[in-house]
MARVEX-674778 format. One record per residue: residue number from 1; residue in one letter; chain; x, y negated, z negated of N, C-alpha, C, CB in turn. Coordinates in pm, whole numbers, plus 50000, padded with zeros to 5 digits. Glycine has a CB too. Example, Ala and Ser with C-alpha at 12.3 -4.5 7.8 and 13.67 -1.06 7.14 Angstrom:
% residues 2
@baba:1, tifi:A, zami:A, n.east:51319, n.north:50569, n.up:49220, ca.east:51230, ca.north:50450, ca.up:49220, c.east:51320, c.north:50330, c.up:49220, cb.east:51131, cb.north:50447, cb.up:49095 .
@baba:2, tifi:S, zami:A, n.east:51285, n.north:50225, n.up:49292, ca.east:51367, ca.north:50106, ca.up:49286, c.east:51290, c.north:49997, c.up:49213, cb.east:51408, cb.north:50060, cb.up:49428 .
END
This chain:
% residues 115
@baba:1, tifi:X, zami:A, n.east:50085, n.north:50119, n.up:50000, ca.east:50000, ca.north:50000, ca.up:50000, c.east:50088, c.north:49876, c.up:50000, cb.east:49904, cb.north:49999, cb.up:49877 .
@baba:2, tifi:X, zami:A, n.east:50063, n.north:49784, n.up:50078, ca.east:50146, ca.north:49688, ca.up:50071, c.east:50050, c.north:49553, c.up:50083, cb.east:50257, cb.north:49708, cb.up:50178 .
@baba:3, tifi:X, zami:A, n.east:49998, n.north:49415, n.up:50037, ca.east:50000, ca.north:49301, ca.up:50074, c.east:50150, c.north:49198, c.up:50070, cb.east:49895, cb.north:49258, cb.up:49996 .
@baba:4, tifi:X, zami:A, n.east:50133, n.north:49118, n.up:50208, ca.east:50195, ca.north:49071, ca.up:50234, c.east:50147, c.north:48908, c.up:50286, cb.east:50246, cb.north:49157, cb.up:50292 .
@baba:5, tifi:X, zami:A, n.east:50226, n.north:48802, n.up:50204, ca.east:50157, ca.north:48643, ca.up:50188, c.east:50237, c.north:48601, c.up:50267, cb.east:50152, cb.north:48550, cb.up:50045 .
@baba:6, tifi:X, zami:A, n.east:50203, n.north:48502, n.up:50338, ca.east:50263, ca.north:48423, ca.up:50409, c.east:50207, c.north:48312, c.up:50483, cb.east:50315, cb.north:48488, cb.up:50475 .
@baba:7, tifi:X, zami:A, n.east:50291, n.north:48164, n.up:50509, ca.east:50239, ca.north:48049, ca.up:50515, c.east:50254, c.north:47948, c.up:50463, cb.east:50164, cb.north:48054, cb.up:50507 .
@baba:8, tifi:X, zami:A, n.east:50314, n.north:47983, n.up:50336, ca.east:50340, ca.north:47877, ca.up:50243, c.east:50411, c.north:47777, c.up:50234, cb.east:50366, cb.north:47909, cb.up:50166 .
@baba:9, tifi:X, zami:A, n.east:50497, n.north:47690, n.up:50187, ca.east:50612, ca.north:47559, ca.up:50242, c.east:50537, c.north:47449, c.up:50186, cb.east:50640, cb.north:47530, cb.up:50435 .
@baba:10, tifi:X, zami:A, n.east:50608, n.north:47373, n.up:50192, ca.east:50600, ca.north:47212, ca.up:50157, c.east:50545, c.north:47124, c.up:50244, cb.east:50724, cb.north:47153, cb.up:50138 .
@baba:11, tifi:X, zami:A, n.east:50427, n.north:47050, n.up:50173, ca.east:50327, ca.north:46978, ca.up:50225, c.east:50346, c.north:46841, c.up:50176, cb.east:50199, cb.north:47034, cb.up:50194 .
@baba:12, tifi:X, zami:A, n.east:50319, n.north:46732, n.up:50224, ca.east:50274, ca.north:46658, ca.up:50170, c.east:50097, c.north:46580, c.up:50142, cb.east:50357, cb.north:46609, cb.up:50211 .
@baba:13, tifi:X, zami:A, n.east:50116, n.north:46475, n.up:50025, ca.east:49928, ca.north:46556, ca.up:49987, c.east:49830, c.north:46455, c.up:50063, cb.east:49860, cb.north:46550, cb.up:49767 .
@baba:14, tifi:X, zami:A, n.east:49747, n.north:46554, n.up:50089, ca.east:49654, ca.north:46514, ca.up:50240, c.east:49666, c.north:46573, c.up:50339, cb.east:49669, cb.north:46395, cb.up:50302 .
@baba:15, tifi:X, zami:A, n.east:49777, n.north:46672, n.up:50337, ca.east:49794, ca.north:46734, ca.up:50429, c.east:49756, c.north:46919, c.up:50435, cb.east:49922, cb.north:46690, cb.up:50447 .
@baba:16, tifi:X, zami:A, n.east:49787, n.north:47001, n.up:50553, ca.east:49675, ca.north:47114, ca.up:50547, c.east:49794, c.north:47222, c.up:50576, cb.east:49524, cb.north:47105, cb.up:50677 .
@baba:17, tifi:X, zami:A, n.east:49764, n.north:47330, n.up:50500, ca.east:49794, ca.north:47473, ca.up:50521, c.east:49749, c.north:47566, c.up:50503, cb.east:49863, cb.north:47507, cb.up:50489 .
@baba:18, tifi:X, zami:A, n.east:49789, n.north:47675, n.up:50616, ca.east:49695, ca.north:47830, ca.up:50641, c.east:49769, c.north:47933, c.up:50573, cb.east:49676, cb.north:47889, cb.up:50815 .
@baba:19, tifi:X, zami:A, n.east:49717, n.north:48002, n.up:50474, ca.east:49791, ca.north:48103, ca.up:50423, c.east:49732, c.north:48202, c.up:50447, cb.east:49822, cb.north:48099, cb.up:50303 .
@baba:20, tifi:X, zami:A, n.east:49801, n.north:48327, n.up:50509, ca.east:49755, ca.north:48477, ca.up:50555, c.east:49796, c.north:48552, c.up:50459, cb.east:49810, cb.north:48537, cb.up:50690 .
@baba:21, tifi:X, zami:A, n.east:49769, n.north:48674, n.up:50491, ca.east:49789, ca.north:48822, ca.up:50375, c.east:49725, c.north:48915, c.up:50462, cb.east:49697, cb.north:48823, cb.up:50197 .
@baba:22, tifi:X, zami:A, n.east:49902, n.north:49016, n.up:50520, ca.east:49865, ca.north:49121, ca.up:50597, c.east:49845, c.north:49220, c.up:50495, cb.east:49963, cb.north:49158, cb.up:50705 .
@baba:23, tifi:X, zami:A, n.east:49733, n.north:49332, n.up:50511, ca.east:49724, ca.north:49440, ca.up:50474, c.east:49749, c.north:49559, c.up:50491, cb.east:49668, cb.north:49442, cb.up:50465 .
@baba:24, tifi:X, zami:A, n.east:49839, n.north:49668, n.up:50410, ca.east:49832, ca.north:49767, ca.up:50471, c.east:49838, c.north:49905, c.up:50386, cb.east:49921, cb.north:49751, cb.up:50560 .
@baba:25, tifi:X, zami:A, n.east:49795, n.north:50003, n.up:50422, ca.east:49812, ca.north:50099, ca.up:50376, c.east:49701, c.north:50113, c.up:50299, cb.east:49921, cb.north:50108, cb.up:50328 .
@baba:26, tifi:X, zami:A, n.east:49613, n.north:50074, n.up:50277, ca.east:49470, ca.north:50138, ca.up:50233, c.east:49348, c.north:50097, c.up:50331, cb.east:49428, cb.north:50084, cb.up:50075 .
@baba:27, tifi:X, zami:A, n.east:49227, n.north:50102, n.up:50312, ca.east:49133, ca.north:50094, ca.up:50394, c.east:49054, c.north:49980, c.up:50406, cb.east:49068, cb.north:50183, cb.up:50376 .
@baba:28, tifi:X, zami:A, n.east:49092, n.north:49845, n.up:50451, ca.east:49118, ca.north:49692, ca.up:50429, c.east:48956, c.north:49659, c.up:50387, cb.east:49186, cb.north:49595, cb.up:50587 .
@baba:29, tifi:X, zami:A, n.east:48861, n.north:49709, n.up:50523, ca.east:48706, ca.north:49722, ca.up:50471, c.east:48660, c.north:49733, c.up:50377, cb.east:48647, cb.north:49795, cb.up:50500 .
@baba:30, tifi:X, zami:A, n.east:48706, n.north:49834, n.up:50274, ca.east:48664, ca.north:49848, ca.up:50168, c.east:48697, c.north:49793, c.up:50093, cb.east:48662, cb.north:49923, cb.up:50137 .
@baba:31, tifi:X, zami:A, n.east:48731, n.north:49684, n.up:50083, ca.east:48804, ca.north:49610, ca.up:49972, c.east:48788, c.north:49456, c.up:50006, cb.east:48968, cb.north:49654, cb.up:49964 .
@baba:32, tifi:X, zami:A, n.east:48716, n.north:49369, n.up:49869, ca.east:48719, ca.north:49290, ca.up:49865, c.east:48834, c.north:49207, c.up:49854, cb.east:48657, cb.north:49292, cb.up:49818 .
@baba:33, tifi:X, zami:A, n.east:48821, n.north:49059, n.up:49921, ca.east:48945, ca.north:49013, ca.up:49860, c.east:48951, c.north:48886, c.up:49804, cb.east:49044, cb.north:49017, cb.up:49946 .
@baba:34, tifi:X, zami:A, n.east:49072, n.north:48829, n.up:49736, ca.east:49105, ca.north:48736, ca.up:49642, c.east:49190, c.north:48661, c.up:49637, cb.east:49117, cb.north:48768, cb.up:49559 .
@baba:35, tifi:X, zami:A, n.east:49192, n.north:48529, n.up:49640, ca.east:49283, ca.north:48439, ca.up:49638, c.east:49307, c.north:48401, c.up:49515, cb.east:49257, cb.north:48343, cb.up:49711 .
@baba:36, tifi:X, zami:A, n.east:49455, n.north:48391, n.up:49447, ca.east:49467, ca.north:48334, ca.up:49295, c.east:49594, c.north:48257, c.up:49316, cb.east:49480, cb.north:48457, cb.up:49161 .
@baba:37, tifi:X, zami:A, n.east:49637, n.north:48173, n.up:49266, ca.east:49766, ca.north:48066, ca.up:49218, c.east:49786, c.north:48103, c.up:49085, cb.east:49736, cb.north:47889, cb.up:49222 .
@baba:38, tifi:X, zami:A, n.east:49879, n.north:48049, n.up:49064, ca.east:49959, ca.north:48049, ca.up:48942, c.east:50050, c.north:47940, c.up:48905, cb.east:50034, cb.north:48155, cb.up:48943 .
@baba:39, tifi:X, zami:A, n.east:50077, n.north:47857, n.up:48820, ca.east:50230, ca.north:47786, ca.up:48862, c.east:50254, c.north:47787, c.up:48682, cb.east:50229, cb.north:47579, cb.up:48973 .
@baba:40, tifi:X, zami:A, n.east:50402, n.north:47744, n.up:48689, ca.east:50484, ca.north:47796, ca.up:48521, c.east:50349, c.north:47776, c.up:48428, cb.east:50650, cb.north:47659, cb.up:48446 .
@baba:41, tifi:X, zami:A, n.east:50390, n.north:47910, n.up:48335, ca.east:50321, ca.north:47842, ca.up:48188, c.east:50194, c.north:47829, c.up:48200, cb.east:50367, cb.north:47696, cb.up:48143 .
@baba:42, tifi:X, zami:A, n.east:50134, n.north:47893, n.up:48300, ca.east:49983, ca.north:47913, ca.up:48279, c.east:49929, c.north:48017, c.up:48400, cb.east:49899, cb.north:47754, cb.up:48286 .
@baba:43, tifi:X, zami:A, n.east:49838, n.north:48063, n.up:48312, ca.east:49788, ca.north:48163, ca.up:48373, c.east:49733, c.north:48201, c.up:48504, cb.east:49727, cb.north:48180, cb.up:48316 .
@baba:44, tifi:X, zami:A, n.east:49713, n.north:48291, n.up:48595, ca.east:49665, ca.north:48285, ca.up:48725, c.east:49537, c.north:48246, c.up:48672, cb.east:49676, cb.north:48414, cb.up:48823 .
@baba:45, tifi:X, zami:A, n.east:49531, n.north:48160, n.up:48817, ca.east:49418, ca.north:48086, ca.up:48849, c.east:49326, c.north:48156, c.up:48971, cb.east:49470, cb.north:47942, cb.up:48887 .
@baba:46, tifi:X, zami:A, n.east:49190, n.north:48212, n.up:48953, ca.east:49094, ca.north:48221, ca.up:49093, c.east:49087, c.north:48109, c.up:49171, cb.east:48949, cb.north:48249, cb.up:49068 .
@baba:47, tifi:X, zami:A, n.east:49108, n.north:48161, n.up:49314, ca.east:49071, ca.north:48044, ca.up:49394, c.east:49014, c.north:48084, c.up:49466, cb.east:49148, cb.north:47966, cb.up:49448 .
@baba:48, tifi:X, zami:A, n.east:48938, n.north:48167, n.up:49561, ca.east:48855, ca.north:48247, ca.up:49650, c.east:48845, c.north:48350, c.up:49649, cb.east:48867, cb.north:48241, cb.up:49745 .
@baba:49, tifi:X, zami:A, n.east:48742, n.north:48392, n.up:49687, ca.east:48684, ca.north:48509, ca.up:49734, c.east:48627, c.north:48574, c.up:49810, cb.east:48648, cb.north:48530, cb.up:49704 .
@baba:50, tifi:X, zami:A, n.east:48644, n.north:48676, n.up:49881, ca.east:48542, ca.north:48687, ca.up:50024, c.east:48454, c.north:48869, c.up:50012, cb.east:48684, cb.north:48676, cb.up:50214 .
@baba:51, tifi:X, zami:A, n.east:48355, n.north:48883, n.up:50068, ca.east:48320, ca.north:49033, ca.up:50050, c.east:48401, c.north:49090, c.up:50158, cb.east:48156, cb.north:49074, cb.up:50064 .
@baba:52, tifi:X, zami:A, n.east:48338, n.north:49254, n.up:50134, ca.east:48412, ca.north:49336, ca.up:50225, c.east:48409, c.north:49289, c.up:50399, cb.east:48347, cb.north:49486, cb.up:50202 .
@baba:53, tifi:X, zami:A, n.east:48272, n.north:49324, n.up:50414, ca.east:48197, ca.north:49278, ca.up:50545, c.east:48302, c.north:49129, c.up:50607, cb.east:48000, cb.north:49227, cb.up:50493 .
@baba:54, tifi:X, zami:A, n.east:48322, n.north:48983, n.up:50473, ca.east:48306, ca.north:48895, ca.up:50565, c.east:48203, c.north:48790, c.up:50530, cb.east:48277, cb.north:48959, cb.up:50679 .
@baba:55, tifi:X, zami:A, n.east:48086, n.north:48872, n.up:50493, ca.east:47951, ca.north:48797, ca.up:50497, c.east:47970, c.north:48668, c.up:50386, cb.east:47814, cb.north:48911, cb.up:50449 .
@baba:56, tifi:X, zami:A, n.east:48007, n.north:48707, n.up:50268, ca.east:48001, ca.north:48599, ca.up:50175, c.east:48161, c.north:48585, c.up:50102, cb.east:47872, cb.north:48634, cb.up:50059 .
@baba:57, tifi:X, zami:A, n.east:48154, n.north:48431, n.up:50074, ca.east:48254, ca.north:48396, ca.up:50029, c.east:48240, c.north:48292, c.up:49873, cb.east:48313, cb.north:48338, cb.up:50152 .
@baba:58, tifi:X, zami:A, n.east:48311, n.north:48290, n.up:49815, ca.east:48321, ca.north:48193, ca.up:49736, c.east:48443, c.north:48135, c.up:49677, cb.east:48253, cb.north:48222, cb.up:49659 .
@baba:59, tifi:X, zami:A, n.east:48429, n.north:47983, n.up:49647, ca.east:48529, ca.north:47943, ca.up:49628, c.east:48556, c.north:47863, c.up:49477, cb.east:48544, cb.north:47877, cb.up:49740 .
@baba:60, tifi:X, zami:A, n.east:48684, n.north:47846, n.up:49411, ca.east:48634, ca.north:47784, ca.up:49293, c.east:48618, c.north:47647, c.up:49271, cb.east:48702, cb.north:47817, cb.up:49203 .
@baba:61, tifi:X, zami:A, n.east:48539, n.north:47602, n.up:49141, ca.east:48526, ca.north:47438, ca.up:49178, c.east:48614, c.north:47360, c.up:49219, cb.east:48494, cb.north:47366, cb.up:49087 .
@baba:62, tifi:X, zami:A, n.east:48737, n.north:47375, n.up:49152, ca.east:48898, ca.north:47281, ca.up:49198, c.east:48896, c.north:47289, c.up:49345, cb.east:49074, cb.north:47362, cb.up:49138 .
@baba:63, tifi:X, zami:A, n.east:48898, n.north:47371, n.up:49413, ca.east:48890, ca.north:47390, ca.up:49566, c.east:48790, c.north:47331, c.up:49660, cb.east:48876, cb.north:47518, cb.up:49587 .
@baba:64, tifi:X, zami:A, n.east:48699, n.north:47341, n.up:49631, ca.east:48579, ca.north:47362, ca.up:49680, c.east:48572, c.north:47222, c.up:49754, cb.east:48466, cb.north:47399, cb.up:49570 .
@baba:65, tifi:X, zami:A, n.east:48509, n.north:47252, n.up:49958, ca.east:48479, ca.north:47174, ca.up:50024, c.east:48626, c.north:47134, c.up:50093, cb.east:48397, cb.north:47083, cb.up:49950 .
@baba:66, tifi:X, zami:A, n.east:48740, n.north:47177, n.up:50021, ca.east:48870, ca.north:47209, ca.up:50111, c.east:48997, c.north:47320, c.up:50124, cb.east:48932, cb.north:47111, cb.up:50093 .
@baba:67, tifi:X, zami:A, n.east:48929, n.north:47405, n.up:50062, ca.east:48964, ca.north:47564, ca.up:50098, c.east:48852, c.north:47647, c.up:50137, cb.east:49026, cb.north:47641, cb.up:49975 .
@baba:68, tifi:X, zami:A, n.east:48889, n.north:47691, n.up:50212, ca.east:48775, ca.north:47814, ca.up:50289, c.east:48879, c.north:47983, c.up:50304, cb.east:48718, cb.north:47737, cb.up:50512 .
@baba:69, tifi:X, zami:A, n.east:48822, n.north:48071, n.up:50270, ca.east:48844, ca.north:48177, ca.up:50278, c.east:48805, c.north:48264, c.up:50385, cb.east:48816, cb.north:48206, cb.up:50189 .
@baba:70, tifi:X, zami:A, n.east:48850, n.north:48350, n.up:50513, ca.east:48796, ca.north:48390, ca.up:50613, c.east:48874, c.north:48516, c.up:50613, cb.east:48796, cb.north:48299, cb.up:50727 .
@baba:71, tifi:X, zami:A, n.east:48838, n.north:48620, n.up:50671, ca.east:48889, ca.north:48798, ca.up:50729, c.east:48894, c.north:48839, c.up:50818, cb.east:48837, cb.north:48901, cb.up:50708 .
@baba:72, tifi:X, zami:A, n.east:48992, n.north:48919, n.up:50878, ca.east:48969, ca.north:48947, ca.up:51029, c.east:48991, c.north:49179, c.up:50973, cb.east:49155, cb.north:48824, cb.up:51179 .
@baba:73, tifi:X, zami:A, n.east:48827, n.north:49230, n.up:50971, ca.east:48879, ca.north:49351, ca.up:50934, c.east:48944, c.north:49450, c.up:51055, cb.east:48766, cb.north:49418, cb.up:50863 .
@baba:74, tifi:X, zami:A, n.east:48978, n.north:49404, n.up:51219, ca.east:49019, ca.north:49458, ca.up:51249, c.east:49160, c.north:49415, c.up:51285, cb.east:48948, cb.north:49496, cb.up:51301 .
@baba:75, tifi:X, zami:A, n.east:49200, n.north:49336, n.up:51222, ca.east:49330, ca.north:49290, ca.up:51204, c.east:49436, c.north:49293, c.up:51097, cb.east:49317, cb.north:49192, cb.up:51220 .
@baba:76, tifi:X, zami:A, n.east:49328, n.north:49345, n.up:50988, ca.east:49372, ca.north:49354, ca.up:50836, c.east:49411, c.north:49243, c.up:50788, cb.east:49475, cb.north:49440, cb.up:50807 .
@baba:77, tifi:X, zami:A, n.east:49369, n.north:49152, n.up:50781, ca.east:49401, ca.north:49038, ca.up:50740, c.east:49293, c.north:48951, c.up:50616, cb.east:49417, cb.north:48972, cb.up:50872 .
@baba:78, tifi:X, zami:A, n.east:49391, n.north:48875, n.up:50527, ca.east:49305, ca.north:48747, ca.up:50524, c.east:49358, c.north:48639, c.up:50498, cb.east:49209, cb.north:48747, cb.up:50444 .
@baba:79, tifi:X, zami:A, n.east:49305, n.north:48521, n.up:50496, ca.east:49308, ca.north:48393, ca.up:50553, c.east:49277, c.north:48313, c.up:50453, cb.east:49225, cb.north:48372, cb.up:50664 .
@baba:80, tifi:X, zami:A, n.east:49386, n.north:48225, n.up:50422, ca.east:49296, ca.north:48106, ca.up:50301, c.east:49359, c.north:47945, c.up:50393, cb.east:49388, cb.north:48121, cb.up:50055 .
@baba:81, tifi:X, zami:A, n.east:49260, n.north:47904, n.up:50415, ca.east:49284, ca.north:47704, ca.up:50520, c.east:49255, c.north:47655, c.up:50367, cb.east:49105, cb.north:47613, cb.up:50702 .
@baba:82, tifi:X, zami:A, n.east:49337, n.north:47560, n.up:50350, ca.east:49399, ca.north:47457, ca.up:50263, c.east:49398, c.north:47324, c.up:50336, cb.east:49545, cb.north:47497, cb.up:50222 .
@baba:83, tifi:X, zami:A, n.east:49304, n.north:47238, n.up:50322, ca.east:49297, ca.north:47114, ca.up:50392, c.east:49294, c.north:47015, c.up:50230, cb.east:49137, cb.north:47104, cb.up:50517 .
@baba:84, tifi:X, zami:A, n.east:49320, n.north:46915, n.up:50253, ca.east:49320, ca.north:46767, ca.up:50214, c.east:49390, c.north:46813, c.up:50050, cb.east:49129, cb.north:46674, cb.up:50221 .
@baba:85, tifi:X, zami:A, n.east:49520, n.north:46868, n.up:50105, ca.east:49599, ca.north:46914, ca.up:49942, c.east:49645, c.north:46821, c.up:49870, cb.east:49726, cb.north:47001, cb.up:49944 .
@baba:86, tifi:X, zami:A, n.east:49650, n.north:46832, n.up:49733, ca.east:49666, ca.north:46738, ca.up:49677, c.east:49805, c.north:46800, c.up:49599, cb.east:49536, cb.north:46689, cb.up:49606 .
@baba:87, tifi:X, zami:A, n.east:49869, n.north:46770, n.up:49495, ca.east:49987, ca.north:46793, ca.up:49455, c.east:49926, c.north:46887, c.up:49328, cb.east:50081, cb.north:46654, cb.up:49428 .
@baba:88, tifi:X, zami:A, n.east:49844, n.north:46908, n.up:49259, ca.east:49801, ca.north:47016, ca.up:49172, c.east:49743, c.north:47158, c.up:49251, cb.east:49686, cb.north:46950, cb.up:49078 .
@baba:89, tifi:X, zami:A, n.east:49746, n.north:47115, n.up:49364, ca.east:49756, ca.north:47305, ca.up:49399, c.east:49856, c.north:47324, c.up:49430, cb.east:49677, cb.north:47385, cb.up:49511 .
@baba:90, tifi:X, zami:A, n.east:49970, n.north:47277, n.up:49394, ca.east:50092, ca.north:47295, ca.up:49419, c.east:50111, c.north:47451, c.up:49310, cb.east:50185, cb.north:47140, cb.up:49384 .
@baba:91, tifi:X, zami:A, n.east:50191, n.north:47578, n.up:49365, ca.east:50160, ca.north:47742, ca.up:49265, c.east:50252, c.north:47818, c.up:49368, cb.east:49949, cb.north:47829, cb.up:49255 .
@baba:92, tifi:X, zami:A, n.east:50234, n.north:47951, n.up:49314, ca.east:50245, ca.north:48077, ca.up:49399, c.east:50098, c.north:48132, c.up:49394, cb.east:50361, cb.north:48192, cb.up:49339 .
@baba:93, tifi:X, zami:A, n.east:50069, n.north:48143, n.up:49544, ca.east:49943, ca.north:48154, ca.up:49595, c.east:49950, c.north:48340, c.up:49612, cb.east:49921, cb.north:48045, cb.up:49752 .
@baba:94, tifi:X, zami:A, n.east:49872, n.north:48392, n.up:49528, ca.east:49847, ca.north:48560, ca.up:49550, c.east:49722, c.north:48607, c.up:49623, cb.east:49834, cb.north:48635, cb.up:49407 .
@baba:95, tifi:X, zami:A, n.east:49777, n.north:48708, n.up:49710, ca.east:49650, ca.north:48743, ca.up:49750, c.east:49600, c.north:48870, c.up:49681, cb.east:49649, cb.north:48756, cb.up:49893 .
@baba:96, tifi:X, zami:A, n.east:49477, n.north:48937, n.up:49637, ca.east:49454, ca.north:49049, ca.up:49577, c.east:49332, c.north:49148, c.up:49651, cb.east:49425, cb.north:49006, cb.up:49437 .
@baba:97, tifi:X, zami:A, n.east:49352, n.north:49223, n.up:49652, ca.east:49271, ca.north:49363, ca.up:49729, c.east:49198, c.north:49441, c.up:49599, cb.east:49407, cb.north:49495, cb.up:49820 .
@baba:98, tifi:X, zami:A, n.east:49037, n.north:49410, n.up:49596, ca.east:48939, ca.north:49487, ca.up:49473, c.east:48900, c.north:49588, c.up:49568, cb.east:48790, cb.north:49395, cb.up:49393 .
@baba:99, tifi:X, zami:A, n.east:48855, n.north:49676, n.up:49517, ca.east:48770, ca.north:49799, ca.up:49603, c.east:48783, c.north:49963, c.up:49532, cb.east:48847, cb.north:49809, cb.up:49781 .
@baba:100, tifi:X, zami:A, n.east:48712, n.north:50048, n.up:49526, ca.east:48739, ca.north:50183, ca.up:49509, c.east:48808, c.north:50214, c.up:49372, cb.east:48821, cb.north:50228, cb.up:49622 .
@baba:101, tifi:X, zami:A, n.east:48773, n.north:50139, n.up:49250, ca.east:48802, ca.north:50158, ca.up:49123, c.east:48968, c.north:50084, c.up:49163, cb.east:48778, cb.north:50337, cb.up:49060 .
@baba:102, tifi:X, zami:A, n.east:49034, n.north:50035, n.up:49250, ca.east:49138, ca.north:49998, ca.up:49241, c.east:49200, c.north:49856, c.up:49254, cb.east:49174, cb.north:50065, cb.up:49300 .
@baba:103, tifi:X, zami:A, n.east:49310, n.north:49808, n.up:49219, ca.east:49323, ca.north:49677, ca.up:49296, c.east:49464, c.north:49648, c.up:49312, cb.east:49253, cb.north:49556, cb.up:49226 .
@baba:104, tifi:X, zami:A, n.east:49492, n.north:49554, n.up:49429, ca.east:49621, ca.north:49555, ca.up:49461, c.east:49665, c.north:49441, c.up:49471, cb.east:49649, cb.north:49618, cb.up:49560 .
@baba:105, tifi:X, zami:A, n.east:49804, n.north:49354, n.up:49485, ca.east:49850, ca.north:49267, ca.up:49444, c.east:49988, c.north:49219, c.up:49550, cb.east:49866, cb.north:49304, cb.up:49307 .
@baba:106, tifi:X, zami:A, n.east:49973, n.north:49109, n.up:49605, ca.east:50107, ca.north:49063, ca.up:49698, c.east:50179, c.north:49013, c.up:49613, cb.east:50093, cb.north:48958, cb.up:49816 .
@baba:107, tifi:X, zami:A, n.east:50305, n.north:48971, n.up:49668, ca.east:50405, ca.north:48920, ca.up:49584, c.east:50423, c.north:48778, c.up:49608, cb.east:50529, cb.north:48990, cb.up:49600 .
@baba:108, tifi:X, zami:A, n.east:50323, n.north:48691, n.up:49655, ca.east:50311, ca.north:48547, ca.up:49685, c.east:50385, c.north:48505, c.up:49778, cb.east:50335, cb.north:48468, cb.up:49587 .
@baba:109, tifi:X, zami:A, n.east:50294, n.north:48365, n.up:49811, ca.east:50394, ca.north:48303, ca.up:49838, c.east:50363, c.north:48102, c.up:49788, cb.east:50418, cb.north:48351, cb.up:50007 .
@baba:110, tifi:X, zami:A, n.east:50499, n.north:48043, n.up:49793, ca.east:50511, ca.north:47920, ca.up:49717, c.east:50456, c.north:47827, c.up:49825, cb.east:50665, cb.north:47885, cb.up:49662 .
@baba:111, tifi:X, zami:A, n.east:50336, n.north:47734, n.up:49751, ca.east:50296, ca.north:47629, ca.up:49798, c.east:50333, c.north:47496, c.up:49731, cb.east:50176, cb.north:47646, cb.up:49806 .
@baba:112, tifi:X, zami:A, n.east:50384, n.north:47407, n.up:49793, ca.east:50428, ca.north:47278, ca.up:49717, c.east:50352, c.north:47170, c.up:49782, cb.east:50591, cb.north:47246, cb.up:49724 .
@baba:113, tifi:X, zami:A, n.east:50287, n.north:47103, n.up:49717, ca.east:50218, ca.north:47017, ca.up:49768, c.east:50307, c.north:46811, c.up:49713, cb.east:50042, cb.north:47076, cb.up:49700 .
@baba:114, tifi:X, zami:A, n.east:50372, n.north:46785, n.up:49770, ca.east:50425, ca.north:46628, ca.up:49754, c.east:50338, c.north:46506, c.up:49744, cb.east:50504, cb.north:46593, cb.up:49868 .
@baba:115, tifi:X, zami:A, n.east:50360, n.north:46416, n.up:49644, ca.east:50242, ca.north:46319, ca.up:49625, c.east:50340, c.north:46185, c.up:49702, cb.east:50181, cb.north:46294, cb.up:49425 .
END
């Protein structure tokens, strides 16, 4: 099983980035997925969510109206657009795989957002 993040780099704030997460090695459909940050000294943070299908998504309030979460299941992928960033989502952005009593975990990647 592997997730794999990528996209991440230095922004300055107002400005937009796409972060992906290839999947592999389990059965991508079945598994919901999850966007979380983190940065020093405090705990991961939720930031999206999408169902298996696609169909529904959600996002958390801090985000909301400029992160969107999207999937491509025959690509294994997913997708977090980061528009109008500000310097507090500045983290290591994780992506996470729920599904089948199990869950799985990328090894990030660093978003810096410059004021």
């Amino acid at each position: 099983v592997q997730l794999v993040e990528y996209g991440g780099g230095l922004v300055q704030a107002g400005g937009s980035l796409r972060l992906s997460c290839a999947a592999s090695g389990f059965t991508f459909s079945s598994y919901a997925m999850n966007w979380f940050r983190q940065t020093p000294g405090k705990a991961r943070e939720f930031v999206a969510a999408i169902t298996r299908g696609g169909a529904d998504s959600i996002t958390a309030d801090s985000v909301k109206g400029r992160f969107a979460i999207s999937r491509d299941n025959t690509n294994n992928t997913v997708d977090l657009q980061m528009n109008s960033l500000k310097p507090e989502d500045t983290g290591v952005y994780y992506c996470q795989a729920v599904g089948e009593g199990r869950n799985y975990w990328g090894q990030g990647t660093q978003v810096t957002v410059s004021s």
